[in-house]
N, C-alpha and C positions, 0 to 999 in steps of 0.2 A: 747319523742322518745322511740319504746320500742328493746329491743334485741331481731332478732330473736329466739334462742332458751337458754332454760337451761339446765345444766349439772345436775345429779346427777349421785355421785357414791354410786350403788347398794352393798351390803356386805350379806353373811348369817352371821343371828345374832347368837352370842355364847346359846343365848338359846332358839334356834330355829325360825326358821322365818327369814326377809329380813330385812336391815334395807337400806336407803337410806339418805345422805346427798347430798345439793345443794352445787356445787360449786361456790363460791362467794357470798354466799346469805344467809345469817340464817335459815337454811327450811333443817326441821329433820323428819324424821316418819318412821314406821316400822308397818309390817302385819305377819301373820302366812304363806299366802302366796305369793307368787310372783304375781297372778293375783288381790290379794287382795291390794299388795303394790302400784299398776300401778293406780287404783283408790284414794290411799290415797296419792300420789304424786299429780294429779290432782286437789284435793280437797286441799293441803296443798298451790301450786302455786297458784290456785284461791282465796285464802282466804289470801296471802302475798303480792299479786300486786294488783293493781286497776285495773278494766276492761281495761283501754285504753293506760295502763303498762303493762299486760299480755303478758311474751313470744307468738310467735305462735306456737311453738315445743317444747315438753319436750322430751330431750336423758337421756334417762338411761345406765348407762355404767357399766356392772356388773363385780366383780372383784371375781375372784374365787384363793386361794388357793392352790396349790398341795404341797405334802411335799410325795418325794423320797425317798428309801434312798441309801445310797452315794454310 
């Protein structure tokens, strides 16, 4: 049986670039860019599940920082 879809959460990396963890799942990668990262998640899920355990949806959930000040 497989789950519809997987989570990762999206981050920018401290030194530069995106980086992306799976939630629930051991599946890490990181690109310079955002369009770059969306292929290397792709490529990360394919190579973690077996074809006929592949989610059918990857969500990316990106999580952005702001810092105010008070």
């Amino acid at each position: 049986m497989t789950d519809k879809e997987i989570i990762f959460v999206v981050e920018e990396s401290p030194e530069g670039g995106y980086e992306a963890r799976a939630l629930g799942h051991a599946i890490f990668t990181e690109a310079d860019s955002f369009e770059d990262l969306k292929e290397k998640v792709r490529d990360a899920v394919r190579c973690h599940f077996d074809e006929d355990e592949r989610p059918a949806v990857i969500r990316l959930h990106r999580v952005q920082e702001d810092v105010i000040p008070a």
